[in-house]
C-alpha positions in Angstrom: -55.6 -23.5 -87.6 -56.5 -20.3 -85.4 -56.8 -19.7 -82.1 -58.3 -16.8 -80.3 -59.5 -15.8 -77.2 -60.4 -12.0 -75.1 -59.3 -11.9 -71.9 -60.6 -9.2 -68.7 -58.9 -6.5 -70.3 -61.0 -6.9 -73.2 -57.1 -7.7 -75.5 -58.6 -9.9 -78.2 -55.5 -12.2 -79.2 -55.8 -14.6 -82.8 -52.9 -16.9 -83.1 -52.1 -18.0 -86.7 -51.5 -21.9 -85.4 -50.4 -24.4 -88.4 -46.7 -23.8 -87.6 -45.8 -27.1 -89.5 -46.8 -25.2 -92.7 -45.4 -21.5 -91.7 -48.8 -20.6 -91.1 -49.4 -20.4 -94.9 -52.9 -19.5 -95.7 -55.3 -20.8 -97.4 -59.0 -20.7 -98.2 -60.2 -22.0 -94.9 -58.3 -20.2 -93.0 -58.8 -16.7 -94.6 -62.7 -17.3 -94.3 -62.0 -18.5 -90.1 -60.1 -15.2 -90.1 -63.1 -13.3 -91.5 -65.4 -15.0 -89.6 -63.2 -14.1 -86.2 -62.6 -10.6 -86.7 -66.6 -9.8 -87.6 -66.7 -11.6 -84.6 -64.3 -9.6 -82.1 -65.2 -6.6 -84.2 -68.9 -6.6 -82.6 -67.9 -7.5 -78.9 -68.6 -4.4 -77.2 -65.7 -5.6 -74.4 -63.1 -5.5 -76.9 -60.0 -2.8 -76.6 -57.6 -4.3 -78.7 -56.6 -6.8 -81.1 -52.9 -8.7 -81.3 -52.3 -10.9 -84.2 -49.6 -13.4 -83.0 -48.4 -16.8 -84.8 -47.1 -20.0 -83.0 -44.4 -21.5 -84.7 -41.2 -20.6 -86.2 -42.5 -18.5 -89.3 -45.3 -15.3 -88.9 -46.4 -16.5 -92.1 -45.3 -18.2 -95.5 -48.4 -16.3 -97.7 -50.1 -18.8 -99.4 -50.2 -22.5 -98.9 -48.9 -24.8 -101.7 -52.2 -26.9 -102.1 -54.0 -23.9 -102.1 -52.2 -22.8 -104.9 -52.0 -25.6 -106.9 -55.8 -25.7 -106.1 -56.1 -22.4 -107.9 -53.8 -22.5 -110.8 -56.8 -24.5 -112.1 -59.5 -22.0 -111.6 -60.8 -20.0 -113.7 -60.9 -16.1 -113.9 -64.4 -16.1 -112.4 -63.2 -18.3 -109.9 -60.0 -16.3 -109.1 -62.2 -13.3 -108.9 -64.2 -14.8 -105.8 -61.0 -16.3 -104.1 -59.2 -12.9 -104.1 -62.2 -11.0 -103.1 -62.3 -13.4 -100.2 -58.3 -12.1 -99.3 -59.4 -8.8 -100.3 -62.3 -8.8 -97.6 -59.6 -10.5 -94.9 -57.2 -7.8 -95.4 -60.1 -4.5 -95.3 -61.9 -6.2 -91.9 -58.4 -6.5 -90.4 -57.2 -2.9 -91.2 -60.8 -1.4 -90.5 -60.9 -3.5 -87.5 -62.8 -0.5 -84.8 -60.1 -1.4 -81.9 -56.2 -0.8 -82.4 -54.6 -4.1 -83.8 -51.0 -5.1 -83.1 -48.8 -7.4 -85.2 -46.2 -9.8 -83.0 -44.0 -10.6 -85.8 -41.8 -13.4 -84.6 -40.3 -14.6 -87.9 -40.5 -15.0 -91.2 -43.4 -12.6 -93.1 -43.8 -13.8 -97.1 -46.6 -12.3 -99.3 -49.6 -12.3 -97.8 -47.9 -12.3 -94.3 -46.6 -8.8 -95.2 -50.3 -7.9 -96.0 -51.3 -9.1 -92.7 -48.3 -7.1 -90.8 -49.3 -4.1 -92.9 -52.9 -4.0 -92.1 -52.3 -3.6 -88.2 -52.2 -0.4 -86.7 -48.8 -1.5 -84.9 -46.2 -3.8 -85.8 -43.8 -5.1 -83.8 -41.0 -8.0 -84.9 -38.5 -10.0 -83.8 -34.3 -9.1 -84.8 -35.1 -12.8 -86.1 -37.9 -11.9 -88.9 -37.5 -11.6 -92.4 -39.6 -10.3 -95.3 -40.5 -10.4 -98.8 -42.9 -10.1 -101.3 -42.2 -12.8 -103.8 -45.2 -12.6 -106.2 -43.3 -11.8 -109.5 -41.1 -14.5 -109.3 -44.5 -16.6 -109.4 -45.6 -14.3 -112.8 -48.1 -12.7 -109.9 -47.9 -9.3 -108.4 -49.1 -8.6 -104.6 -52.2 -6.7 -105.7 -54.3 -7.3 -103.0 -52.5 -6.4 -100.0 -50.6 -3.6 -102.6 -52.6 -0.4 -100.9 -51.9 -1.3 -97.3 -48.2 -2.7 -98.0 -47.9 0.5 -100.1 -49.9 2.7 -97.2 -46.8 1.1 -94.7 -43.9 1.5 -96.4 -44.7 4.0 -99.4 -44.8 4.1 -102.9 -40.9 4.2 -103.8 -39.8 1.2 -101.5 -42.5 -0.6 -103.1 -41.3 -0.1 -106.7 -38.3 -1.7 -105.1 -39.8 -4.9 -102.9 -42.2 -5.8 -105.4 -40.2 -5.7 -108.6 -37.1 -7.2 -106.7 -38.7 -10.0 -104.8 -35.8 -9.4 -102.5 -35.6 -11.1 -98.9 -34.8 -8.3 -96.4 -34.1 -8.3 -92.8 -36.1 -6.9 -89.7 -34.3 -4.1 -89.1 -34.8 -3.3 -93.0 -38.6 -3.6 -92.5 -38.3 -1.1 -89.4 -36.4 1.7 -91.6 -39.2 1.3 -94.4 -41.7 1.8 -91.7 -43.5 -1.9 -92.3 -42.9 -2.3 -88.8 -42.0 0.2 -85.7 -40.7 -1.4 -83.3 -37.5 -3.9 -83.6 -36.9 -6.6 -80.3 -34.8 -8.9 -79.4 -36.8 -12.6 -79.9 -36.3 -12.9 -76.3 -37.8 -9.5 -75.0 -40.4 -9.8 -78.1 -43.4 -10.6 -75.7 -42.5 -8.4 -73.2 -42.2 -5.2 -75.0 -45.5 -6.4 -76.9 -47.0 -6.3 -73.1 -46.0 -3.4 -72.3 -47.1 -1.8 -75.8 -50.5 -3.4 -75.0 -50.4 -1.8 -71.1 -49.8 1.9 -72.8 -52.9 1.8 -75.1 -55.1 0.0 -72.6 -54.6 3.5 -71.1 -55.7 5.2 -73.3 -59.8 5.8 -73.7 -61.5 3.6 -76.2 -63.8 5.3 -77.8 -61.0 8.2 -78.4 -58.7 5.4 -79.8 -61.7 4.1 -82.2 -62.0 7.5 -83.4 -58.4 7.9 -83.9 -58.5 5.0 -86.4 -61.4 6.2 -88.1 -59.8 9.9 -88.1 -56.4 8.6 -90.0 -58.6 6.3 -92.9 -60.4 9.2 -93.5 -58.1 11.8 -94.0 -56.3 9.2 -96.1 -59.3 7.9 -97.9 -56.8 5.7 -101.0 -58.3 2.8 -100.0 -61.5 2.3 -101.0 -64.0 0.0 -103.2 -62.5 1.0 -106.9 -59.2 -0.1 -105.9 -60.6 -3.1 -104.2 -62.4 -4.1 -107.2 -59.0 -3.7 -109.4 -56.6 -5.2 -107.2 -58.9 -8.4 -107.4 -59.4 -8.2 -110.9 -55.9 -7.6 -111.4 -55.0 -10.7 -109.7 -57.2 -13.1 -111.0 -56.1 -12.1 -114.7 -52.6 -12.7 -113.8 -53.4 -16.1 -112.1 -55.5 -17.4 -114.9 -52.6 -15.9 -117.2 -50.1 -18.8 -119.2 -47.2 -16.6 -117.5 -48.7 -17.0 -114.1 -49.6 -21.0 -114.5 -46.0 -21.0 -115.8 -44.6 -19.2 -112.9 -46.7 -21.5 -110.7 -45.7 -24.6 -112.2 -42.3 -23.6 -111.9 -42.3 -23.3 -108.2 -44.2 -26.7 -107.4 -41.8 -28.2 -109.6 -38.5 -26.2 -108.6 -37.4 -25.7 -111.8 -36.9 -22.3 -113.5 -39.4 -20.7 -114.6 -39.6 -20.2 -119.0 -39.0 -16.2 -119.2 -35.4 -17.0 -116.7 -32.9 -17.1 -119.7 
C-alpha cells in the first residue's frame, strides 16, 4: 500500500504502491500516509522528502470502494473522513524538509492535491491531469488552497468547473508542476534535483519553507474547517449521491440533459 524508507543522505522516499488500482486512495491509506510523514517529519536525519508511485498511474484520487463506502455516510461522518484528507494534505505541505513529487503518470483529484502540496514537482511527458469532482456533483475543496496556491486562482476557475483532462506540458505552463522529462530521463533528472538541494544547508532550506507559508499565510485553520465542511455537505447532498451513483453505474448522471 506504501512503502518508504531514508537512506545515508537522510532523502526520505514514500512510494504510493497499489498500482493495480492507480494508487487510488482510500481511508487506510491516507491515515498510513499520516502516520509516515509525522513520522519522517520527527527524524532529525531527514533532508528531504520524494513522493514517488509504482505503477502506471501517480494516482486515480479516490478509490471506488472507498467511495461507495462514503456515499452512505452521514454529514458527521463525511466531516471526520475529509478532515482526515484535510490533515494528509497540511502534514504533506508543512512537511519541515523540501518534498519532491515524481509524477510518472496519470494525476486525478486527490493526486493533484498530493502533486500540489510538494515543494517541487516534477512529471513525466507521459502524465496527465484533472480534477474531476463536478462531474461527481463534488467540488475539490480540500486540496482547493494548495491546487489553487500552484496554479492560481484563474486556471482554477477553469480546471475545476471544466473537469477537463490536460496534458503534462499543460500542468508545467499552469505552474502545477516545474519541471517536464522525458519518462525515460524522469529518474535521473529527479536525482540530480535531489543532488542540488542536498547541497544546500538544511536548516536554511527548513527556514525557507517556513519563510514562503508565512508570507503567504491563505492557508490556515478557517479555510480548513470550510473546505471540510464544504465537502461533506456536498457528499451527503441528493446531487452528490446522484453524481456518485452515476459513476459506479456508468450511466449519466440526472442534471446531463
Amino acid at each position: 500500500m506504501l512503502q518508504h524508507s531514508i537512506d545515508e543522505r537522510g532523502v526520505v522516499t514514500l512510494t504510493l504502491d497499489r498500482p493495480q488500482l492507480h494508487n487510488a486512495f482510500d481511508d487506510a491509506l491516507i491515515a498510513e500516509l499520516i502516520r509516515v510523514l509525522g513520522l519522517y517529519a520527527a527524524n532529525s536525519e531527514a533532508r528531504l522528502l520524494v513522493l514517488r508511485a509504482n505503477g502506471k498511474s501517480f494516482s486515480a484520487g479516490a478509490d471506488l470502494n472507498w467511495m461507495q463506502r462514503v456515499a452512505q455516510y452521514s454529514f458527521d461522518e463525511n466531516k471526520l473522513d475529509a478532515e482526515q484528507l484535510a490533515e494528509l494534505m497540511e502534514r504533506l505541505y508543512r512537511f519541515p524538509c523540501p518534498t519532491i513529487a515524481v509524477v510518472q503518470g496519470a494525476a486525478f483529484g486527490g493526486g493533484v492535491g498530493l502533486v500540489s502540496c510538494c515543494d517541487i514537482a516534477l512529471a513525466s511527458d507521459k502524465a496527465s491531469f484533472c480534477l474531476s469532482e463536478v462531474k461527481l456533483g463534488l467540488v475539490p475543496a480540500v486540496i482547493s488552497p494548495y491546487v489553487i496556491n500552484a496554479i492560481g486562482a484563474r486556471q482554477a476557475q477553469r480546471y475545476f468547473l471544466t473537469a477537463e483532462r490536460f496534458s503534462a506540458e499543460t500542468a508545467q505552463q499552469l505552474g502545477l508542476v516545474q519541471q517536464l522529462c522525458s519518462s525515460e530521463s524522469l529518474n535521473d533528472e529527479a536525482d540530480a534535483l535531489i543532488n542540488t538541494l542536498l547541497t544546500n544547508a538544511p536548516h536554511a532550506l527548513a527556514a525557507c519553507k517556513q519563510l514562503i507559508q508565512r508570507v503567504d499565510e491563505s492557508i490556515n485553520t478557517d479555510l480548513r474547517s470550510y473546505t471540510t465542511t464544504l465537502i461533506a455537505s456536498l457528499r451527503a447532498s441528493s446531487e452528490g449521491r446522484e453524481g456518485l451513483a452515476a459513476f459506479l453505474g456508468k450511466r449519466p448522471a440526472g442534471w446531463i440533459k
